[in-house]
PDBQT receptor file of N, H, CA, C and O in Angstrom, charges set to zero:
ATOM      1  N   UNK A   1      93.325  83.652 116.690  1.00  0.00    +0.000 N 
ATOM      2  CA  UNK A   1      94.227  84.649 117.229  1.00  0.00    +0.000 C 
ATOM      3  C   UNK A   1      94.986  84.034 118.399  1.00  0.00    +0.000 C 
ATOM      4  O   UNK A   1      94.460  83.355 119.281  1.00  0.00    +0.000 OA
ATOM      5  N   UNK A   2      96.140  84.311 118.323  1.00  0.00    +0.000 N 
ATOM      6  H   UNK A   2      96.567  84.863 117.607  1.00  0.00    +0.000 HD
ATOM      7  CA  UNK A   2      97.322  83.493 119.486  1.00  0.00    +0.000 C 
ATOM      8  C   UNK A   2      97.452  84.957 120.663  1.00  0.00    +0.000 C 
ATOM      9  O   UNK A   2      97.840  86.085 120.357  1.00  0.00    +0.000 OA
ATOM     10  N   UNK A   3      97.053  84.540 121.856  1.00  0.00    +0.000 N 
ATOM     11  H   UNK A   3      96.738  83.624 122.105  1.00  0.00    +0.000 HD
ATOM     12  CA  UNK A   3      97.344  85.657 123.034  1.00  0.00    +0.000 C 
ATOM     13  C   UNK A   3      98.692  85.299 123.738  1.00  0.00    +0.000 C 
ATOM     14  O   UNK A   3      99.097  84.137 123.774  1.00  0.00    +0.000 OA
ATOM     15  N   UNK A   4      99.169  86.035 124.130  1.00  0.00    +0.000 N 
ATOM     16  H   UNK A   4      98.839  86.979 124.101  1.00  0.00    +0.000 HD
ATOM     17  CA  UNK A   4     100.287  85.825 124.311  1.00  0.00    +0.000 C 
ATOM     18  C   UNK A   4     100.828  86.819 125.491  1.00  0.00    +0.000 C 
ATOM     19  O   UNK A   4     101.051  88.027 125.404  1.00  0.00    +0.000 OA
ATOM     20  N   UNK A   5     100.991  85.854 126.749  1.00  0.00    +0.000 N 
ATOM     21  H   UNK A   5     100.810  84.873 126.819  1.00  0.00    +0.000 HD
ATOM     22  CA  UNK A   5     101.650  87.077 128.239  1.00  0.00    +0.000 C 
ATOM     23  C   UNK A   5     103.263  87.465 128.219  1.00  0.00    +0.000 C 
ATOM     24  O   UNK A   5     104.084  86.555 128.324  1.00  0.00    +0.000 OA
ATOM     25  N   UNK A   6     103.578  88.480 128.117  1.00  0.00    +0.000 N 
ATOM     26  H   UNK A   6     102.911  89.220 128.031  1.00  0.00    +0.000 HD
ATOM     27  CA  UNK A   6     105.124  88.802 127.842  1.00  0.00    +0.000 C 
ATOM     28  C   UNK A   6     105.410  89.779 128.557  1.00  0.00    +0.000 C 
ATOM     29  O   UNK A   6     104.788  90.829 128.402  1.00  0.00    +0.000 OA
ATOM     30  N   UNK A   7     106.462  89.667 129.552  1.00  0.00    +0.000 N 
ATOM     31  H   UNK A   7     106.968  88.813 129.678  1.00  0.00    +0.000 HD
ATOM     32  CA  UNK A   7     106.956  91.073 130.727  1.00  0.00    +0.000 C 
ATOM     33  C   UNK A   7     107.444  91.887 129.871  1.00  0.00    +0.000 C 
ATOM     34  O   UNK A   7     107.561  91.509 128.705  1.00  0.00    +0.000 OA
ATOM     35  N   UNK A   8     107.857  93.246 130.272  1.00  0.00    +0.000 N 
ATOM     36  H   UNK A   8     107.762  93.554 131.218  1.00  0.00    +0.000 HD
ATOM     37  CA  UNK A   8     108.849  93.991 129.710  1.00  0.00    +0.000 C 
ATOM     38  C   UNK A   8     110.413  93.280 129.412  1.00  0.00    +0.000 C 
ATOM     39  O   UNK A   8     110.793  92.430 130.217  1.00  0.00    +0.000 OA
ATOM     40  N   UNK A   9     111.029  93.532 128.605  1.00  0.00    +0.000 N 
ATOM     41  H   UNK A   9     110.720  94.222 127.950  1.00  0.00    +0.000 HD
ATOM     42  CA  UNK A   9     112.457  93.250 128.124  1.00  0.00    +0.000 C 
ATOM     43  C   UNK A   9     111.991  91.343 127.147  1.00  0.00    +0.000 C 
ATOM     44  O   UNK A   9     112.942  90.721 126.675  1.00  0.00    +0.000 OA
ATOM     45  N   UNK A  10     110.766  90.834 127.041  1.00  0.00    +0.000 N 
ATOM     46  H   UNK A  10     109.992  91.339 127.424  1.00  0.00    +0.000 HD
ATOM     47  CA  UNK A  10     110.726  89.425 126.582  1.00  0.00    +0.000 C 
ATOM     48  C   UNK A  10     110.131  90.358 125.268  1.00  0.00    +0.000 C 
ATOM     49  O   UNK A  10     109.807  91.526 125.052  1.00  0.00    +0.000 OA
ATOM     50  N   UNK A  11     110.222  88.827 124.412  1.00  0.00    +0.000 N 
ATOM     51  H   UNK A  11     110.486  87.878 124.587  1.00  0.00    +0.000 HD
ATOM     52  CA  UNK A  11     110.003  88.829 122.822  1.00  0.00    +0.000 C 
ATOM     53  C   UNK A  11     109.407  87.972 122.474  1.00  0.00    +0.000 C 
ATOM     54  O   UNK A  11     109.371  86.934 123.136  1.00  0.00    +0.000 OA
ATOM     55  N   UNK A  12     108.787  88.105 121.401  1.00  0.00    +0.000 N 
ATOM     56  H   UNK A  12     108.817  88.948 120.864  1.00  0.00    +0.000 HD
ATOM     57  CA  UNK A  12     108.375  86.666 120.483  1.00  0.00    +0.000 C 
ATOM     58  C   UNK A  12     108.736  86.961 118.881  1.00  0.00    +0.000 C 
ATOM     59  O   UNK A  12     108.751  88.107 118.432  1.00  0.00    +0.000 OA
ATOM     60  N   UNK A  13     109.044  85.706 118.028  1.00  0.00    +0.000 N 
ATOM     61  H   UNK A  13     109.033  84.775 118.393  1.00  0.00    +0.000 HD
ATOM     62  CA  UNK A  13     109.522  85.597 117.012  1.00  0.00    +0.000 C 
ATOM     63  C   UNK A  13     108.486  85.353 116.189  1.00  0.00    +0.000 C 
ATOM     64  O   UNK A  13     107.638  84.589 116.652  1.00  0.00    +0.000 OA
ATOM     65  N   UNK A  14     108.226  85.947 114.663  1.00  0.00    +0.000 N 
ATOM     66  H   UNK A  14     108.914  86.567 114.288  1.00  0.00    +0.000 HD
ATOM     67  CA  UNK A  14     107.205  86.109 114.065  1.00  0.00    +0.000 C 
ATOM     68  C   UNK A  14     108.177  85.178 112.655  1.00  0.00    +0.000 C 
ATOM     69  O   UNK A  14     109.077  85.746 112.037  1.00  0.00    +0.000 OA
ATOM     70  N   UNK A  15     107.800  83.870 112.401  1.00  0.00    +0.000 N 
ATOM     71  H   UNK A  15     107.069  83.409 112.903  1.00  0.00    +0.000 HD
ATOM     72  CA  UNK A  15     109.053  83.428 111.606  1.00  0.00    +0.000 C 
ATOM     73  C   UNK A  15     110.502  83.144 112.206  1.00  0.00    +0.000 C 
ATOM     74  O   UNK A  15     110.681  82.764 113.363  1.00  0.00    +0.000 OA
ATOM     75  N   UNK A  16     111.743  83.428 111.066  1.00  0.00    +0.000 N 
ATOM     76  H   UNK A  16     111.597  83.737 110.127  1.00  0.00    +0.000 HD
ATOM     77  CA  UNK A  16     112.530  83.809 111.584  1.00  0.00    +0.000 C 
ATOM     78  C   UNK A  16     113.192  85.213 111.292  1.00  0.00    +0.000 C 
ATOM     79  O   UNK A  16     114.404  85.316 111.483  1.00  0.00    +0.000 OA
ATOM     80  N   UNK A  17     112.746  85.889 111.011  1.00  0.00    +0.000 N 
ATOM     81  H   UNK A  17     111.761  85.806 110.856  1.00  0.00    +0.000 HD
ATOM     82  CA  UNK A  17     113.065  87.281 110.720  1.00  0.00    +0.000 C 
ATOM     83  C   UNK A  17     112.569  88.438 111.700  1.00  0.00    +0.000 C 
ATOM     84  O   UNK A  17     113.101  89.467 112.117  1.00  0.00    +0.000 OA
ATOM     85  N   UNK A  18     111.180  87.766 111.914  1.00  0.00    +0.000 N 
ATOM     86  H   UNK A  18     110.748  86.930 111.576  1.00  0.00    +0.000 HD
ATOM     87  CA  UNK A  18     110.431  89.485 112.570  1.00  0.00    +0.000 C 
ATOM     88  C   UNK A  18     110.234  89.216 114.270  1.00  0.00    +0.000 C 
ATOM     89  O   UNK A  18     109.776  88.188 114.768  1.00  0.00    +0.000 OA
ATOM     90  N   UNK A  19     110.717  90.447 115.014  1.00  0.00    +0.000 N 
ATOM     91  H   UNK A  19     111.089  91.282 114.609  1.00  0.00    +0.000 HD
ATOM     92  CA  UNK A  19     111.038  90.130 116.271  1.00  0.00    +0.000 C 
ATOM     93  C   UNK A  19     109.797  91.262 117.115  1.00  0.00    +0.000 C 
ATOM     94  O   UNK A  19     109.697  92.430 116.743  1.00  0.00    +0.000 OA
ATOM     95  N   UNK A  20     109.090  90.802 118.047  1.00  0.00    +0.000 N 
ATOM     96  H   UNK A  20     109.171  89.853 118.350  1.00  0.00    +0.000 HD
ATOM     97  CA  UNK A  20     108.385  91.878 118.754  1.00  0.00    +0.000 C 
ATOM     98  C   UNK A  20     108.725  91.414 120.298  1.00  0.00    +0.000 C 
ATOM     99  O   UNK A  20     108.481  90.406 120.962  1.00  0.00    +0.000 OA
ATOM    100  N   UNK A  21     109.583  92.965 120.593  1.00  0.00    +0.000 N 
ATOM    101  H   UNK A  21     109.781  93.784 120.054  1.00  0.00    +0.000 HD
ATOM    102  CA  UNK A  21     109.555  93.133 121.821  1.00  0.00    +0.000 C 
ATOM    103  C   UNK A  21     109.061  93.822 122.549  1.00  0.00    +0.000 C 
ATOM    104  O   UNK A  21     109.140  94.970 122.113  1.00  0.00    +0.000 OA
ATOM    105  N   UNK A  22     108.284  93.754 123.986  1.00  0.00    +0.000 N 
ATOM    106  H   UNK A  22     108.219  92.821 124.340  1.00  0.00    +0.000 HD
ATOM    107  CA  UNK A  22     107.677  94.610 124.889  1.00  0.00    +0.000 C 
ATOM    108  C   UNK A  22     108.663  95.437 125.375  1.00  0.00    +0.000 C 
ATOM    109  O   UNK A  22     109.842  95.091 125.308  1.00  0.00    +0.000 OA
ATOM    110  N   UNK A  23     108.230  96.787 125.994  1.00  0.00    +0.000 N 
ATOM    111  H   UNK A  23     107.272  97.068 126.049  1.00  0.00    +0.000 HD
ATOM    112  CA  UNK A  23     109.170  97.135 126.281  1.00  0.00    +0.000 C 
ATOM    113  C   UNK A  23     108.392  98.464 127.411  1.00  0.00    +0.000 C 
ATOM    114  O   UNK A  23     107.263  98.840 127.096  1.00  0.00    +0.000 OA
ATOM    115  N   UNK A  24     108.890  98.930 128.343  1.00  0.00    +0.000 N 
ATOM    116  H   UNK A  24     109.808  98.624 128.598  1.00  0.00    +0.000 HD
ATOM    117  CA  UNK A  24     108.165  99.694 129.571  1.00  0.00    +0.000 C 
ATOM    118  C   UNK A  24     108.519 100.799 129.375  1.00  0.00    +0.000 C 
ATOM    119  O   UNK A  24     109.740 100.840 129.525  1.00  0.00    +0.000 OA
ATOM    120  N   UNK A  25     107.958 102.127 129.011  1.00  0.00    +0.000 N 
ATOM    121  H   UNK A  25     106.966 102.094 128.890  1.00  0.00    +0.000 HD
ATOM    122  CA  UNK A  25     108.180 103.313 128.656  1.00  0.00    +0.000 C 
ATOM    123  C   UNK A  25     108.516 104.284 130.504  1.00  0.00    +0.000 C 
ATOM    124  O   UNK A  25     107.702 104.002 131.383  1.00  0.00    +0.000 OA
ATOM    125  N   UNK A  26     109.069 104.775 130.682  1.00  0.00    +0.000 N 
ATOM    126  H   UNK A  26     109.730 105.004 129.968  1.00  0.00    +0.000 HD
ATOM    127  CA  UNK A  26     109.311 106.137 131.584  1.00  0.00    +0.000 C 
ATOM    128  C   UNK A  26     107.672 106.391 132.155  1.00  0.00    +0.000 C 
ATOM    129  O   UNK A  26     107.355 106.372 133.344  1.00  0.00    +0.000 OA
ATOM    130  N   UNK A  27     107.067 106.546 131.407  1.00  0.00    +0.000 N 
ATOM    131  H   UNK A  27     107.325 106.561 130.441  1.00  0.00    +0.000 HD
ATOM    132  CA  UNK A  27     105.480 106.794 131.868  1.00  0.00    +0.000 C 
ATOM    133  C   UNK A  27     104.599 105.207 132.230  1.00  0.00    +0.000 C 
ATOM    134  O   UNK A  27     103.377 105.170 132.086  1.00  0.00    +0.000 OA
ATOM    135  N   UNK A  28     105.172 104.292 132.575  1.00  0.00    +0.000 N 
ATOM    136  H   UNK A  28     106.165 104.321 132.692  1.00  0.00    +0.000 HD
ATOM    137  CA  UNK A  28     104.398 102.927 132.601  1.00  0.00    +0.000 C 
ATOM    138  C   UNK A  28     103.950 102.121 131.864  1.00  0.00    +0.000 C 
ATOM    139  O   UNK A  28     103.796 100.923 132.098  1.00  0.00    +0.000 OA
ATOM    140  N   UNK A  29     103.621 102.866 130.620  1.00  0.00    +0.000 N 
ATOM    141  H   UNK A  29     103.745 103.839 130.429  1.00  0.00    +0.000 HD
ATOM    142  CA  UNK A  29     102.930 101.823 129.577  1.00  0.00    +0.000 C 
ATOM    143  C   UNK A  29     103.631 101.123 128.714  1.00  0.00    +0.000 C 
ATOM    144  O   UNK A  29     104.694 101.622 128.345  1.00  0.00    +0.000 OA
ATOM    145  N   UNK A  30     103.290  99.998 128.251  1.00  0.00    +0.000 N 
ATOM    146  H   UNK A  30     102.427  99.593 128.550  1.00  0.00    +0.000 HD
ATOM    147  CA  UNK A  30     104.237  99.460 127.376  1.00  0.00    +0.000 C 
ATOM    148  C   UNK A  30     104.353  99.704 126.063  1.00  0.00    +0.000 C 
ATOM    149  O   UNK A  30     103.384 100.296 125.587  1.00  0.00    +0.000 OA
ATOM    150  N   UNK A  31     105.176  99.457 125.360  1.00  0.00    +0.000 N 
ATOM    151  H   UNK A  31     105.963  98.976 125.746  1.00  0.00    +0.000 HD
ATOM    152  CA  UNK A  31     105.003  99.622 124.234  1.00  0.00    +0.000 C 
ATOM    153  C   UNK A  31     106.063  98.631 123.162  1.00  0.00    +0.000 C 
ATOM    154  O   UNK A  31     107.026  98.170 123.776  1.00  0.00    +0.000 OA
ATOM    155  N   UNK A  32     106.023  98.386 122.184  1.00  0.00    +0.000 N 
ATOM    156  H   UNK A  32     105.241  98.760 121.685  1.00  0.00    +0.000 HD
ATOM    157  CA  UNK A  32     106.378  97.546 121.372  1.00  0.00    +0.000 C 
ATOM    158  C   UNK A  32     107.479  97.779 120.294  1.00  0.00    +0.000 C 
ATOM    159  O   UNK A  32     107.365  98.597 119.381  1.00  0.00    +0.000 OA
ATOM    160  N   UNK A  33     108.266  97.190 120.442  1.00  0.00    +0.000 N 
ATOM    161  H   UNK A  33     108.359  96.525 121.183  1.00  0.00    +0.000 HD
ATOM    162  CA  UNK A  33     109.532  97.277 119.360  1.00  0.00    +0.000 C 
ATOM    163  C   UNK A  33     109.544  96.127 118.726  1.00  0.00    +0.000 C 
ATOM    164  O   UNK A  33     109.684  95.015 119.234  1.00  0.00    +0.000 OA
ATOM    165  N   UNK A  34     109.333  96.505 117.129  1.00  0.00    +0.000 N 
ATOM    166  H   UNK A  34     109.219  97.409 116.716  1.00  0.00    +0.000 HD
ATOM    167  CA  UNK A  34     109.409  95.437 115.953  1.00  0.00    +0.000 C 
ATOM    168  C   UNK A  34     110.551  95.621 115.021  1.00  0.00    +0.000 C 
ATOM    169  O   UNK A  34     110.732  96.631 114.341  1.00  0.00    +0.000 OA
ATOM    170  N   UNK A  35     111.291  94.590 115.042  1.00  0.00    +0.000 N 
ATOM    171  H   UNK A  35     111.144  93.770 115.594  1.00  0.00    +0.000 HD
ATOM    172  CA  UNK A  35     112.603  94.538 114.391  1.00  0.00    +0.000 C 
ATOM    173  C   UNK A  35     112.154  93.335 113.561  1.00  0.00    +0.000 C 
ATOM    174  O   UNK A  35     111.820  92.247 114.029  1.00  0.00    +0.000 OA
ATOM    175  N   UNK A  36     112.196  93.747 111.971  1.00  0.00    +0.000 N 
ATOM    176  H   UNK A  36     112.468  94.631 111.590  1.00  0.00    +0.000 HD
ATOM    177  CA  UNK A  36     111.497  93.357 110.523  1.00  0.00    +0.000 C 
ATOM    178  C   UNK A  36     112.132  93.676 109.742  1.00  0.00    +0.000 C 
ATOM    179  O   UNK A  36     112.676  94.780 109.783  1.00  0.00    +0.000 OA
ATOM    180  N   UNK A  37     112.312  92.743 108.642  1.00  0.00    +0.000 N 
ATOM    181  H   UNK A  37     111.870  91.846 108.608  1.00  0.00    +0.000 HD
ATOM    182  CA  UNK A  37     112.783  93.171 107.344  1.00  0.00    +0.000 C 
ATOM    183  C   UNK A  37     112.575  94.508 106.832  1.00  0.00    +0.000 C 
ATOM    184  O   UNK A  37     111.364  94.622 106.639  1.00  0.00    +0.000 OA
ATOM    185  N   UNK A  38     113.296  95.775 106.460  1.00  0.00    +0.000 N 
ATOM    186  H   UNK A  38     114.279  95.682 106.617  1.00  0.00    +0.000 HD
ATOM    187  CA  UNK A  38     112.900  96.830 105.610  1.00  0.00    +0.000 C 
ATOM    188  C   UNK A  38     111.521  96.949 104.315  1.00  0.00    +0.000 C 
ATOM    189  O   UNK A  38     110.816  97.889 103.950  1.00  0.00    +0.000 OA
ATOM    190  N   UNK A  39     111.600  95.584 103.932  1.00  0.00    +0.000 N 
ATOM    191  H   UNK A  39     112.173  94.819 104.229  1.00  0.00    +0.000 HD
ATOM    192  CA  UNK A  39     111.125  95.081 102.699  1.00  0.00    +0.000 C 
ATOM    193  C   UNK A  39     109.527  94.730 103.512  1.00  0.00    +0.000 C 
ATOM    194  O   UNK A  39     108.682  94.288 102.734  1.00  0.00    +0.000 OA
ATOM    195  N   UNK A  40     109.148  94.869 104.750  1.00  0.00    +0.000 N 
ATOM    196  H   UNK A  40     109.834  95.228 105.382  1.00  0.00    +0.000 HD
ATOM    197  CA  UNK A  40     107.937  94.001 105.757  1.00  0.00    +0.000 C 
ATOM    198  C   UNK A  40     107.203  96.063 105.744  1.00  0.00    +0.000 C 
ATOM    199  O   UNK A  40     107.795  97.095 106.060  1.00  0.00    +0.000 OA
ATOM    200  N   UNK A  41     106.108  95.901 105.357  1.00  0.00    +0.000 N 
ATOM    201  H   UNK A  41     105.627  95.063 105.100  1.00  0.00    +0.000 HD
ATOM    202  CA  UNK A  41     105.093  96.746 105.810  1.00  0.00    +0.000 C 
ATOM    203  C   UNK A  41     104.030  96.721 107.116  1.00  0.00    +0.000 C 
ATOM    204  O   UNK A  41     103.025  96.014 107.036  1.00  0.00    +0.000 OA
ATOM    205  N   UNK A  42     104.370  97.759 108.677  1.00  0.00    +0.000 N 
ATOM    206  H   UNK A  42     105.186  98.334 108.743  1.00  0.00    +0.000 HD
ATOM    207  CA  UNK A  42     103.982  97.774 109.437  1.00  0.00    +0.000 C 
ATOM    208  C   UNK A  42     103.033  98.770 109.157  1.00  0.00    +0.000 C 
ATOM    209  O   UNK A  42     103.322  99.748 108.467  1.00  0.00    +0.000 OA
ATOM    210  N   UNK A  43     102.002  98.603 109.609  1.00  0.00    +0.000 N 
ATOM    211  H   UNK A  43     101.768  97.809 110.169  1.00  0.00    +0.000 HD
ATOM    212  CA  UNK A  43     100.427  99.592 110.006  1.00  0.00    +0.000 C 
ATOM    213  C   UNK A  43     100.206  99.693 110.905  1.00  0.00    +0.000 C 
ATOM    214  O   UNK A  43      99.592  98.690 111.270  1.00  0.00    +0.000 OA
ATOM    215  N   UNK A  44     100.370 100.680 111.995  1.00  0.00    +0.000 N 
ATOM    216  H   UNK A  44     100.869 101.495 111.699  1.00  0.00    +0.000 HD
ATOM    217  CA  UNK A  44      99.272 100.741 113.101  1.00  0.00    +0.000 C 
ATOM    218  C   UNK A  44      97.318  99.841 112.649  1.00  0.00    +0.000 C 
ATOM    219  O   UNK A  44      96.878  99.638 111.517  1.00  0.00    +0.000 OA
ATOM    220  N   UNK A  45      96.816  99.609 113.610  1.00  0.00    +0.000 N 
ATOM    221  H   UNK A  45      97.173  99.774 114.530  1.00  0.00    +0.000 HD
ATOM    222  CA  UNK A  45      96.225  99.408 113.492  1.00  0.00    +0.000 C 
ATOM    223  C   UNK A  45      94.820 100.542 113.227  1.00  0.00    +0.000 C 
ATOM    224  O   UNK A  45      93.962 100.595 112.346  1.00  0.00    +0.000 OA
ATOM    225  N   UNK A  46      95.127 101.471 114.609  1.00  0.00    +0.000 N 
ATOM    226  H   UNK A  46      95.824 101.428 115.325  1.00  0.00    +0.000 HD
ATOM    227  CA  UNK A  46      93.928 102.727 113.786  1.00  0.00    +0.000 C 
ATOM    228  C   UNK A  46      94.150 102.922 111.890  1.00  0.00    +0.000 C 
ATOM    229  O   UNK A  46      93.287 102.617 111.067  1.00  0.00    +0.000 OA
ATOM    230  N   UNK A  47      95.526 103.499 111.568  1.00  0.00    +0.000 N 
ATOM    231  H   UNK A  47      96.227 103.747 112.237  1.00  0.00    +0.000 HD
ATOM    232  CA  UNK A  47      95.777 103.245 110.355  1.00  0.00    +0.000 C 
ATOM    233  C   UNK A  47      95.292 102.542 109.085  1.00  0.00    +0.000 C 
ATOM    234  O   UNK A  47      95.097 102.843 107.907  1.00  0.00    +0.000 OA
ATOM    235  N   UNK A  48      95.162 101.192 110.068  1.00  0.00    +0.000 N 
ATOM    236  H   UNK A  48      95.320 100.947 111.025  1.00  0.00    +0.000 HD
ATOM    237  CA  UNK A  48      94.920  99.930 108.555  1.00  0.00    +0.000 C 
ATOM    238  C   UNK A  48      93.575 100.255 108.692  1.00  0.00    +0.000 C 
ATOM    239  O   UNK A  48      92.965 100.707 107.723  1.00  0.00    +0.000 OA
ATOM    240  N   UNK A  49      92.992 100.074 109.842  1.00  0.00    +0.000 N 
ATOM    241  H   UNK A  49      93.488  99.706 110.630  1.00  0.00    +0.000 HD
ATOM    242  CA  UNK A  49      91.025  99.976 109.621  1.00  0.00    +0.000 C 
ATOM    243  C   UNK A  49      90.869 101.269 108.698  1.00  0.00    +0.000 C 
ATOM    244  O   UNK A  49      90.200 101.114 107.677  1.00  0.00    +0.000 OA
ATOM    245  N   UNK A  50      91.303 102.273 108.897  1.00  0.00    +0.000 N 
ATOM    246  H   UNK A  50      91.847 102.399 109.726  1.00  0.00    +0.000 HD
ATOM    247  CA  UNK A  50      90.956 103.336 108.457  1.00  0.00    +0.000 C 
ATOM    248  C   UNK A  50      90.919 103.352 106.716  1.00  0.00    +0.000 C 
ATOM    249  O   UNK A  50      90.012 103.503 105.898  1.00  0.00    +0.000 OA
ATOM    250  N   UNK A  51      92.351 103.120 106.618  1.00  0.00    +0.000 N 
ATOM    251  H   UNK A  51      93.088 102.996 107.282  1.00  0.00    +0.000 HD
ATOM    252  CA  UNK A  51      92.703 102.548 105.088  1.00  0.00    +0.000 C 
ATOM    253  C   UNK A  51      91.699 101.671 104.414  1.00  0.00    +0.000 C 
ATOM    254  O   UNK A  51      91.402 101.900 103.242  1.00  0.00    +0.000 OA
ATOM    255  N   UNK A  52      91.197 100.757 105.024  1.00  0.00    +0.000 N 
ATOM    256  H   UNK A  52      91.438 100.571 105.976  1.00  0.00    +0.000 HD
ATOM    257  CA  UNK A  52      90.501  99.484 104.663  1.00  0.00    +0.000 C 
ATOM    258  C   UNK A  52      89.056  99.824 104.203  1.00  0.00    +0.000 C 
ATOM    259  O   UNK A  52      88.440  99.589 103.164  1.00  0.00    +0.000 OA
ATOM    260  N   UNK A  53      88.596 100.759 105.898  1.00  0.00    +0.000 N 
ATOM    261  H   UNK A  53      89.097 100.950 106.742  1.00  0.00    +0.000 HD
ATOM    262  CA  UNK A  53      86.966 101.041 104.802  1.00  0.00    +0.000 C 
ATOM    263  C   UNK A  53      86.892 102.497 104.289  1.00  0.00    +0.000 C 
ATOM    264  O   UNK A  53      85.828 103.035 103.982  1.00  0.00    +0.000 OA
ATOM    265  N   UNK A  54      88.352 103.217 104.203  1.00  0.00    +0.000 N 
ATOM    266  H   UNK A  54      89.216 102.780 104.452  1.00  0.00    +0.000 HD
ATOM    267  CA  UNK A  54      88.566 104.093 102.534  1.00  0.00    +0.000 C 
ATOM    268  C   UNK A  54      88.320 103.604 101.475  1.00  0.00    +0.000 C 
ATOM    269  O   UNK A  54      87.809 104.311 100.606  1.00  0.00    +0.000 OA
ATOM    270  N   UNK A  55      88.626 102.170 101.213  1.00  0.00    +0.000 N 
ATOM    271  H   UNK A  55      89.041 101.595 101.918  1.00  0.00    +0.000 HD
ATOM    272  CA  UNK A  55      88.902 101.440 100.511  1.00  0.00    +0.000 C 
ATOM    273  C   UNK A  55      87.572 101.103 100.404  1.00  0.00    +0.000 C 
ATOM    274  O   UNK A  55      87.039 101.628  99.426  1.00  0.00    +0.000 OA
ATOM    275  N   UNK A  56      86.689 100.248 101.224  1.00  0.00    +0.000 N 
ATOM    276  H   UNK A  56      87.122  99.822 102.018  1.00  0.00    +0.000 HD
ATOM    277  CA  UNK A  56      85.400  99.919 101.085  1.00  0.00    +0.000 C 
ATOM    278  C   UNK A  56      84.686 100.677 100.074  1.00  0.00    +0.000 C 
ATOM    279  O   UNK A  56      84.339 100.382  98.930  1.00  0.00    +0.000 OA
ATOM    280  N   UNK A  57      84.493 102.194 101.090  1.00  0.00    +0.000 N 
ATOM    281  H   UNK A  57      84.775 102.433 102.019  1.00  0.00    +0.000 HD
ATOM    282  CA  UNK A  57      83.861 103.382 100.624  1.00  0.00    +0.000 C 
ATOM    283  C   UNK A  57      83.784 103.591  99.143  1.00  0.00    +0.000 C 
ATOM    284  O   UNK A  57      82.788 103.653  98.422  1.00  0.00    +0.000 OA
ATOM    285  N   UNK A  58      85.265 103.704  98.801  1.00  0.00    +0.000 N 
ATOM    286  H   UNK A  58      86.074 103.654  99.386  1.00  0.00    +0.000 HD
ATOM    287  CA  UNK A  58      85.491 104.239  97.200  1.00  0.00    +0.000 C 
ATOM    288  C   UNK A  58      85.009 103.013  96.394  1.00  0.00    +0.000 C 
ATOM    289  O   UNK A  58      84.304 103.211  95.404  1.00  0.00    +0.000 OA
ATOM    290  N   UNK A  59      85.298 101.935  96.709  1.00  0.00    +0.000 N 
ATOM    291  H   UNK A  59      85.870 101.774  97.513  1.00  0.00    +0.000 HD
ATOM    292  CA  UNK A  59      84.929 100.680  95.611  1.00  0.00    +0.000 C 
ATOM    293  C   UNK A  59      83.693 100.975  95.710  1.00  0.00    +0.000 C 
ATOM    294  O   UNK A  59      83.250 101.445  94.661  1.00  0.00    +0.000 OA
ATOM    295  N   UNK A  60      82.625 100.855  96.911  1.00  0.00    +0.000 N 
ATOM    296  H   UNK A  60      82.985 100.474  97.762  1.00  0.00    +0.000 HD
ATOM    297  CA  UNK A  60      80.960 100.816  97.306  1.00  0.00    +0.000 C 
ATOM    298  C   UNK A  60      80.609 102.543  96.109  1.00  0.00    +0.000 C 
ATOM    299  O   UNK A  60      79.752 102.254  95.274  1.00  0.00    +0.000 OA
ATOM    300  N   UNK A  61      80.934 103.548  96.010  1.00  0.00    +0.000 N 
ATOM    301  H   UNK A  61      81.630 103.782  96.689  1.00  0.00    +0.000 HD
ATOM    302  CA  UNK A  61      81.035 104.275  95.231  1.00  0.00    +0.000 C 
ATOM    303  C   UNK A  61      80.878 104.699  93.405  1.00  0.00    +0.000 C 
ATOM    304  O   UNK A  61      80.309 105.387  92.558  1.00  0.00    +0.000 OA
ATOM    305  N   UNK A  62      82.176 103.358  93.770  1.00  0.00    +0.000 N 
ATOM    306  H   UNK A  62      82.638 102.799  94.459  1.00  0.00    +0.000 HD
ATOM    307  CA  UNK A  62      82.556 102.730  92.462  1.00  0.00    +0.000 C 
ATOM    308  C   UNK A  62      81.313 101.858  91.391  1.00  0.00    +0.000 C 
ATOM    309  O   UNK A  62      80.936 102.060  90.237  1.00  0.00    +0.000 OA
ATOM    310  N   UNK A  63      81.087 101.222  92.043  1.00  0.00    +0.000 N 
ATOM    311  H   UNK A  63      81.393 101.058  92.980  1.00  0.00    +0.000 HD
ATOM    312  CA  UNK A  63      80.079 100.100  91.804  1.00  0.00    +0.000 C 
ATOM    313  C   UNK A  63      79.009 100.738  91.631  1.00  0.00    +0.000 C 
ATOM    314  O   UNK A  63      78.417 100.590  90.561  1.00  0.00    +0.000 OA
ATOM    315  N   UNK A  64      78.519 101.554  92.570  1.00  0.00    +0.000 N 
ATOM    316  H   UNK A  64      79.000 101.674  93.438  1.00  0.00    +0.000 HD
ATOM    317  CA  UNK A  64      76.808 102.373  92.646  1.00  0.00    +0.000 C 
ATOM    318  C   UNK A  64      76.932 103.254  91.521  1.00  0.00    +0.000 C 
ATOM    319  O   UNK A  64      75.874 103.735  91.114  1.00  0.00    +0.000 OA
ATOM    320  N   UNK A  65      78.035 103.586  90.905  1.00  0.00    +0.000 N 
ATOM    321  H   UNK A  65      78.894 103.196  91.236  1.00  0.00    +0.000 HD
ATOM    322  CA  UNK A  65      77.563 104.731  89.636  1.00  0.00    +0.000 C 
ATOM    323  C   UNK A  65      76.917 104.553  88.543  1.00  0.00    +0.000 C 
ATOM    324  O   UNK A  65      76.695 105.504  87.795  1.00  0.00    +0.000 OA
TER     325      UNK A  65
């Protein structure tokens, strides 16, 4: 995993297509703007874990019948 220190208004390039910028919300916290191909599927992360051991679950399910 690459860590990476970035102020508000900086970026880093994912390739050459996918862009993540920090960015400082009105309330302090930061938050992130990703500018990506239409065709690029973003997940939150609560999202994906969640998805993932749905996924577990039903296969583990699957298998035990």
């Amino acid at each position: 995993m690459l860590v990476l220190g970035r102020k508000p208004g900086e970026y880093v390039m994912i390739g050459d297509e996918i862009m993540v910028k920090v960015i400082k919300s009105d309330l302090g916290d930061l938050r992130l703007a990703i500018d990506a191909p239409k065709s690029t599927t973003i997940t939150r992360g609560e999202l994906y874990k969640n998805q993932n051991n749905s996924f577990t679950i039903n296969t583990q399910k699957v298998v035990s019948m």
